[in-house]
N, C-alpha and C positions, 0 to 999 in steps of 0.2 A: 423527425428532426432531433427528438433528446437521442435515439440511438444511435444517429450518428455522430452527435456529442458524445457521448459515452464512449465511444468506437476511440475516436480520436484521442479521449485525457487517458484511455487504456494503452494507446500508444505511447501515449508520453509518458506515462509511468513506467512502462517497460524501458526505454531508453537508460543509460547509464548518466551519471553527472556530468563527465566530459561533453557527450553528445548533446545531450541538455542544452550546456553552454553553446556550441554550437548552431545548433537550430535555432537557439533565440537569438543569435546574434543572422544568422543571415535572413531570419523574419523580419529583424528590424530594420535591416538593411533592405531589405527587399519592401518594406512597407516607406522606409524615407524615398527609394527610386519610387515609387508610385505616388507619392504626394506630390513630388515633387513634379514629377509627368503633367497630373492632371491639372497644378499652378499652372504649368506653361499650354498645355494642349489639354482642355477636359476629356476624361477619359472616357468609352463608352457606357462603361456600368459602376457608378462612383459609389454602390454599395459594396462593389470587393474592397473598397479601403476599411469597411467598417468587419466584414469578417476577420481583413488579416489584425486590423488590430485584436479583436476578441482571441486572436491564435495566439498575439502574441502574448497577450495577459491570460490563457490558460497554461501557457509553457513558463510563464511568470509563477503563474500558483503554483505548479507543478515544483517549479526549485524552490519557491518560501517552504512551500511543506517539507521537502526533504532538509531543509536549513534547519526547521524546528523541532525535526523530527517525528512528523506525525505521518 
């Protein structure tokens, strides 16, 4: 499970800022259609809400770090 953590903030790091921006804006898009799903029709497996959120706050740290420069 950490290595396929790792795998994944390796990717996000490799990404550029534009693309960055991008992916986190369609996680989060992609994370409100699923909330929003499972309000009206609960969804089979109501722990993918809680991955995609942690994707979205690794791609979150991912751009504070490059903001700060670390």
């Amino acid at each position: 499970m950490a290595n396929a953590n790792k795998a994944k903030a390796d990717e996000y790091r490799s990404l550029d800022n534009e693309a960055l921006n991008e992916k986190i804006a369609d996680e989060e898009m992609r994370l409100k259609k699923i909330k929003f799903s499972h309000a009206v029709n609960p969804i089979e497996n109501p722990l993918a809400i809680k991955g995609m959120r942690r994707q979205v706050a690794r791609l979150k740290t991912e751009q504070r770090k490059r903001a700060l420069g670390l």
